[in-house]
PAKETOR-651970 format. One line per 3 residues: for each residue z, x negated, y of C-alpha. Coordinates in nm, 3 decimals. Layout:
N
Z X Y ~ ...
***
This chain:
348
0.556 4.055 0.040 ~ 0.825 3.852 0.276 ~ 0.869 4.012 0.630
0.854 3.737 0.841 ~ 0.684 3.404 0.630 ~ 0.891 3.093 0.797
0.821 2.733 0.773 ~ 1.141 2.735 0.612 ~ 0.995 2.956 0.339
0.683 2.768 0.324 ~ 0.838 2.454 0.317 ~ 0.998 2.571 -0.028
0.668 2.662 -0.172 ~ 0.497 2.365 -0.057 ~ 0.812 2.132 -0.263
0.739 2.373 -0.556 ~ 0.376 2.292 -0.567 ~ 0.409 1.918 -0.499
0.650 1.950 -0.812 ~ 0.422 2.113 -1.033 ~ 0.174 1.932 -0.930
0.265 1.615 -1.093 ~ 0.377 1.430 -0.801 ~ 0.643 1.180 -0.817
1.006 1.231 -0.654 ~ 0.900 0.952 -0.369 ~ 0.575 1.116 -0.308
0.764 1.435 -0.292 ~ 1.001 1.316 -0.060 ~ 0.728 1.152 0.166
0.520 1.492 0.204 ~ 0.810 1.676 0.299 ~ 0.894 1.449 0.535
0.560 1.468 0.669 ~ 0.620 1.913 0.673 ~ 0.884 1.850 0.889
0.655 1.713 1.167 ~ 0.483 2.026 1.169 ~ 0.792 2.248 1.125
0.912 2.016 1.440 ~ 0.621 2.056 1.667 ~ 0.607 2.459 1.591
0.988 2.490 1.679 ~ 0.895 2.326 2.047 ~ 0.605 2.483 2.121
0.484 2.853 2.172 ~ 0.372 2.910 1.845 ~ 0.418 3.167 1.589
0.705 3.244 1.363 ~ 0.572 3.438 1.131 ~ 0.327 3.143 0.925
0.059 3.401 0.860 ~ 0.022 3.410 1.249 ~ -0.100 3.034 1.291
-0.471 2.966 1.346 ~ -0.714 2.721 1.382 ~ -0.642 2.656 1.739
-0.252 2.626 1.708 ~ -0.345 2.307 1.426 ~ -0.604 2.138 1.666
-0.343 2.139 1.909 ~ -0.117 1.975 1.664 ~ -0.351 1.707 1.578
-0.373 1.686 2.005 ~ -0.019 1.657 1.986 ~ 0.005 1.355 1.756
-0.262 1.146 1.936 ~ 0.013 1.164 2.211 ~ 0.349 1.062 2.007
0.449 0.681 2.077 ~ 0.663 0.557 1.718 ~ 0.978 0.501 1.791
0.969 0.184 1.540 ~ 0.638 -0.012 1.673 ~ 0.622 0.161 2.034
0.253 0.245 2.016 ~ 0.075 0.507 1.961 ~ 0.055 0.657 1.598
-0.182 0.458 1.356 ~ -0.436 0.630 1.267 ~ -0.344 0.652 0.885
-0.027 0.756 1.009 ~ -0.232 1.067 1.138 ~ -0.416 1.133 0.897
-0.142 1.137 0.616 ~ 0.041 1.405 0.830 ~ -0.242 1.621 0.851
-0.341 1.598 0.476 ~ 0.000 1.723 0.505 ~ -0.059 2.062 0.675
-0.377 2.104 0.501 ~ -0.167 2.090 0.163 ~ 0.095 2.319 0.275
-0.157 2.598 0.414 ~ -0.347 2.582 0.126 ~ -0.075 2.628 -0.143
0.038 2.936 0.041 ~ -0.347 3.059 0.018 ~ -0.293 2.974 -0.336
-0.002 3.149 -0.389 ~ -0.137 3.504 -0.174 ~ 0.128 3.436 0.118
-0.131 3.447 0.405 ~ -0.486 3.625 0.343 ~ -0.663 3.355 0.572
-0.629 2.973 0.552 ~ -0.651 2.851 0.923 ~ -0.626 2.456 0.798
-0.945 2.507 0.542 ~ -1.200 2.415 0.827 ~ -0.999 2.139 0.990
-1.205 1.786 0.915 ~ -1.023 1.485 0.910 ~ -1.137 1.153 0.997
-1.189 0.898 0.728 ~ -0.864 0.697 0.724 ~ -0.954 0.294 0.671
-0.830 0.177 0.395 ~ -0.641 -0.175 0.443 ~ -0.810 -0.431 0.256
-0.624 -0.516 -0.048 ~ -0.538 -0.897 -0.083 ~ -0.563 -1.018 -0.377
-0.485 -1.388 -0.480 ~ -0.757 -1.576 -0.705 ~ -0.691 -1.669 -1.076
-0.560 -1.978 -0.952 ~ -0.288 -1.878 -0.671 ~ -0.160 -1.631 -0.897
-0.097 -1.891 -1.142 ~ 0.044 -2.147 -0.883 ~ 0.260 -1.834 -0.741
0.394 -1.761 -1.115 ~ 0.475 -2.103 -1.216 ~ 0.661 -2.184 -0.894
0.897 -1.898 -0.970 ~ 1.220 -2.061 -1.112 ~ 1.435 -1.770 -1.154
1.431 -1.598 -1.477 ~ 1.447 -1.192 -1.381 ~ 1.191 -1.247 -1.081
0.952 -1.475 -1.336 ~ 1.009 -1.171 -1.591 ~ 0.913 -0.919 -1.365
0.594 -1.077 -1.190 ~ 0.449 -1.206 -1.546 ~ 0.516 -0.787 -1.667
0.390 -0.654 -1.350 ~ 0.054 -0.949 -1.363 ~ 0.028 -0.856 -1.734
0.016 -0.484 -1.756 ~ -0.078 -0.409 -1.404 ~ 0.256 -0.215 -1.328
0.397 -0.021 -1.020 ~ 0.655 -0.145 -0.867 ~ 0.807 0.157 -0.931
0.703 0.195 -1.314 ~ 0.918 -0.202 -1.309 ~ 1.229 -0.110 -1.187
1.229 0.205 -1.385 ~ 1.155 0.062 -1.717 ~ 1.423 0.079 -1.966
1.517 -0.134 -2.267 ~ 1.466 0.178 -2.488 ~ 1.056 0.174 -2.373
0.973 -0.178 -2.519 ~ 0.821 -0.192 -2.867 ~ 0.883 -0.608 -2.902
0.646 -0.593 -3.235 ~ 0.365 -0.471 -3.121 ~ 0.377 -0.579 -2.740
0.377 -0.240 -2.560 ~ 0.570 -0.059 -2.291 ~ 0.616 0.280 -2.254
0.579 0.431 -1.906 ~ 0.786 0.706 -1.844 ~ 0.641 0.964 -1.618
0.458 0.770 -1.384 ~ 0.229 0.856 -1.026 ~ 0.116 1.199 -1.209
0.425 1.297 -1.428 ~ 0.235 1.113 -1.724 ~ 0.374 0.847 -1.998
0.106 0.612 -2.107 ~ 0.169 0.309 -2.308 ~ 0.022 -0.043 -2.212
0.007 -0.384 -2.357 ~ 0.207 -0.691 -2.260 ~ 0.065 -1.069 -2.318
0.215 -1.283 -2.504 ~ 0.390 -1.472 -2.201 ~ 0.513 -1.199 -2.081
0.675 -1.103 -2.381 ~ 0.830 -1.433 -2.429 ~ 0.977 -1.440 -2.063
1.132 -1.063 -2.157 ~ 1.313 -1.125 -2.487 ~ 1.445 -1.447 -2.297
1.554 -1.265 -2.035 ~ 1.676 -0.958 -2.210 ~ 1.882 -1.197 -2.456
2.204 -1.009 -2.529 ~ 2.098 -0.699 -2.398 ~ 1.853 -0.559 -2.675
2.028 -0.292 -2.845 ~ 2.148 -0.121 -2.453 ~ 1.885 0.094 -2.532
1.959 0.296 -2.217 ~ 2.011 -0.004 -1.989 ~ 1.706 -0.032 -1.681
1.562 -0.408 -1.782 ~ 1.635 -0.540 -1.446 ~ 1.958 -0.322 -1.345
2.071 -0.345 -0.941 ~ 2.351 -0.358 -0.816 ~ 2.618 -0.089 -1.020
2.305 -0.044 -1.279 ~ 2.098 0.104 -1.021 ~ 1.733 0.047 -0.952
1.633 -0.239 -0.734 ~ 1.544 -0.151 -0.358 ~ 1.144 -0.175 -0.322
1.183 -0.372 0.026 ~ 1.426 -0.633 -0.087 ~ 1.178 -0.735 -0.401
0.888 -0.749 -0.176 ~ 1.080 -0.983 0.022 ~ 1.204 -1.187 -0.209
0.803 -1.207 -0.360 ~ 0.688 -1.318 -0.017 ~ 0.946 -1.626 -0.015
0.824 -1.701 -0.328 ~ 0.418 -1.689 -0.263 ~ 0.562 -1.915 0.084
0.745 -2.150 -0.151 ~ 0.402 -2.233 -0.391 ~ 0.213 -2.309 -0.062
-0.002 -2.008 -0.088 ~ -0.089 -1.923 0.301 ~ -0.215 -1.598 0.302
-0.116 -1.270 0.498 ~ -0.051 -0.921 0.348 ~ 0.126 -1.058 0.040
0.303 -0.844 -0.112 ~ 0.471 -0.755 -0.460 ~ 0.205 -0.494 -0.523
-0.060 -0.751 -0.437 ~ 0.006 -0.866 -0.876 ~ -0.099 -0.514 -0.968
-0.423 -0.560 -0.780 ~ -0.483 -0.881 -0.886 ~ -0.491 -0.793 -1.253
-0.714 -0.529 -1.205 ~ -0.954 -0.773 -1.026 ~ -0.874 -1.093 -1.283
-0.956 -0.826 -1.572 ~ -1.323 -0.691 -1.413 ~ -1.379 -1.046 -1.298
-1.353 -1.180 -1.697 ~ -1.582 -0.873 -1.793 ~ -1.328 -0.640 -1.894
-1.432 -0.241 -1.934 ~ -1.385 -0.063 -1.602 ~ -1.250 0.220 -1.796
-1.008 0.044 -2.003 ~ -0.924 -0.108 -1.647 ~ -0.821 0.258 -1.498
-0.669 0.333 -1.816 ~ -0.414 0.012 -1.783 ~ -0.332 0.086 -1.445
-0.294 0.457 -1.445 ~ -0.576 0.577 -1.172 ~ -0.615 0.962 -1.222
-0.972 0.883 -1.118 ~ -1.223 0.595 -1.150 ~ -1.300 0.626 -0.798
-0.985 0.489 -0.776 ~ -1.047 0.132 -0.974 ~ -1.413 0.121 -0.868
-1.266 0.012 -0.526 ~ -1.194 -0.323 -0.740 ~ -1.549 -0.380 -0.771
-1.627 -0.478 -0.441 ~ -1.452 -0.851 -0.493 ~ -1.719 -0.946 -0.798
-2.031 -0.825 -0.539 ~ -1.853 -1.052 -0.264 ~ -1.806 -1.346 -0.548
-2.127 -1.285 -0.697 ~ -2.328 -1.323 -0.372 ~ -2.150 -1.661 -0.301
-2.299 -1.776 -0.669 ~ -2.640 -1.590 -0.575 ~ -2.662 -1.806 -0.261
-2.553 -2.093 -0.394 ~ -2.732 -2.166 -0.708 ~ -3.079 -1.941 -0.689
-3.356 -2.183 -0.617 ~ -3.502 -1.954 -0.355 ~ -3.181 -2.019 -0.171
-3.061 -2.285 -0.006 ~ -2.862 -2.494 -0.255 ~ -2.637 -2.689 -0.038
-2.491 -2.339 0.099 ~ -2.170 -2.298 0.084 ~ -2.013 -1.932 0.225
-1.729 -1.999 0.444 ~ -1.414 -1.788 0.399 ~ -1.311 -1.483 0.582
-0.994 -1.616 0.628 ~ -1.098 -1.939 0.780 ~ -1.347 -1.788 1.029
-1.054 -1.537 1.163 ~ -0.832 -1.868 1.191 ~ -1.117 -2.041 1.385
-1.149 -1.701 1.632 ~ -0.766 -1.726 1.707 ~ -0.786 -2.093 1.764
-1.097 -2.058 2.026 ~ -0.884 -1.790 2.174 ~ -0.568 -1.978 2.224
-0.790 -2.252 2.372 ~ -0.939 -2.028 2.630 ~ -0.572 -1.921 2.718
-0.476 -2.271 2.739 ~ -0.787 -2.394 2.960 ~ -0.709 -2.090 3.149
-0.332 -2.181 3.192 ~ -0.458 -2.567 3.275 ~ -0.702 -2.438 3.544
-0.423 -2.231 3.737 ~ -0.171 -2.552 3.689 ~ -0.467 -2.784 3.842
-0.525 -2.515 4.125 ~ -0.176 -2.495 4.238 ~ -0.099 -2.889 4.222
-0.421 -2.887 4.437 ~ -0.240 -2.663 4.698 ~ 0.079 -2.828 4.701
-0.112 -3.165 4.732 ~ -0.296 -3.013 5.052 ~ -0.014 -2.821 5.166
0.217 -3.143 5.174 ~ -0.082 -3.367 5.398 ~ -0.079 -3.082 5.656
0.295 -3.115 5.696 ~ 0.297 -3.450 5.750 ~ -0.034 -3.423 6.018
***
């Protein structure tokens, strides 16, 4: 039994069990980023050394303490996701030393958290995605979308991939140790295969090679693709916020369910450790199915037509810029009105 437990101690059995725990390294490296929030806000404040002597009221302060940090990058107040993925945080690291017999009581067992929102995933019909793809004029970014759109990849599981994980007969990829530390194999379409050995021409037997190398052979930076994506979407004419490079991976879980594929062979494609997980996909066919149900059932009304989320929140910001503009008009007619009356006294 240690003398004194640290954070600095803790902190090296938290990595350990976020390691054995079939995280990935940029998981890893986001949790212990998180830690050192904690280890932060213990190091300024009158609490404990010794870990085993934190309780329940030091971590309510702590979760005091963050409603009152401004982020440095947006200037506001932390999110509340932000929150909540730093406390999941100290709830992990508290309960691995429990685990692991290194404090007898855990303090952070109790502690509820609120239910973090989850941001509404966009996801581009049948028909954008198609618009999106066929826009895309440059082979390595075509290769990559139709791979990630045909085998519902990770960004990360795309710029990992290496020559030596594609089986060109048969049309499947090996994953190498993806989210949970898992391979799994998945299937490519045809077009995506065809795009691949086009764009891979020359290169086949660098078995070692990463199939779209950076700069020096290194992986490609996450940001800069998702960038480059969003010119793209821009480019086809597709108007829609939130775009991003992941938004493919969603969309061919939805495109799948929505042409009656199996939910499980769904969460087997993608990877989700739990259906829970791809269930969340779901929700789009109830939201398409009601527009069909109100549509066409002859105890509806069959001229209705259900107008789109995004249009309505594009009509609410128009009404609102309106009301700042009549507002803006009044005060201009108000002081013209002054300096009219104003200029008749002066010259009475």
């Amino acid at each position: 039994m240690v003398k004194v437990l640290t954070f600095n101690h803790a902190e090296e059995v938290y990595k350990h069990y976020l390691e054995t725990g079939g995280y990935c390294a940029k998981t890893i490296m986001l949790r212990l980023s998180f830690a050192k929030w904690f280890k932060k806000y213990l190091k300024e404040t009158d609490c404990p050394i010794d870990m085993r002597d934190i309780n329940v009221k030091h971590i309510k302060n702590y979760i005091k303490y963050l409603g009152t940090v401004v982020s440095k990058k947006t200037e506001r107040f932390l999110a509340e996701e932000t929150k909540h993925a730093l406390l999941i945080t100290v709830k992990q690291i508290f309960r691995c030393l429990y685990l692991r017999d290194l404090i007898l009581i855990n303090p952070a067992q109790d502690i509820k958290l609120k239910k973090s929102k989850r941001k509404k995933k966009v996801i581009l019909t049948q028909e954008e995605i198609g618009t999106v793809l066929d826009s895309v004029d440059q082979l390595r970014d075509r290769t990559m979308y139709e791979l990630i759109y045909s085998s519902g990849l990770r960004i990360s599981e795309a710029t990992g991939l290496k020559i030596n994980d594609i089986d060109f007969e048969t049309r499947m990829l090996i994953l190498r140790k993806s989210k949970w530390g898992k391979d799994r194999m998945v299937p490519v379409s045809e077009i995506g295969m065809t795009y691949l050995k086009k764009y891979l021409a020359g290169r086949e037997e660098r078995k070692e090679e990463l199939v779209f190398p950076g700069m020096k052979g290194r992986r490609l930076a996450t940001s800069g693709l998702n960038r480059r994506f969003k010119e793209w979407v821009k480019e086809a004419g597709i108007k829609r916020k939130g775009v991003t490079l992941h938004s493919i991976r969603h969309c061919t879980a939805t495109h799948l369910l929505e042409n009656g594929a199996d939910i499980r062979y769904v969460q087997e494609l993608l990877g989700h450790e739990s259906i829970d997980t791809t269930v969340i996909y779901t929700h789009g066919l109830y939201e398409n199915l009601k527009k069909v149900y109100k549509s066409y059932h002859p105890r509806e009304n069959e001229y209705y037509e259900e107008v789109e989320t995004e249009y309505v929140k594009r009509l609410e910001e128009l009404r609102k810029r309106l009301i700042v503009r009549n507002k803006t008009n009044r005060r201009e007619r108000v002081r013209r009105k002054r300096k009219k009356l104003l200029t008749k006294k002066e010259k009475v």
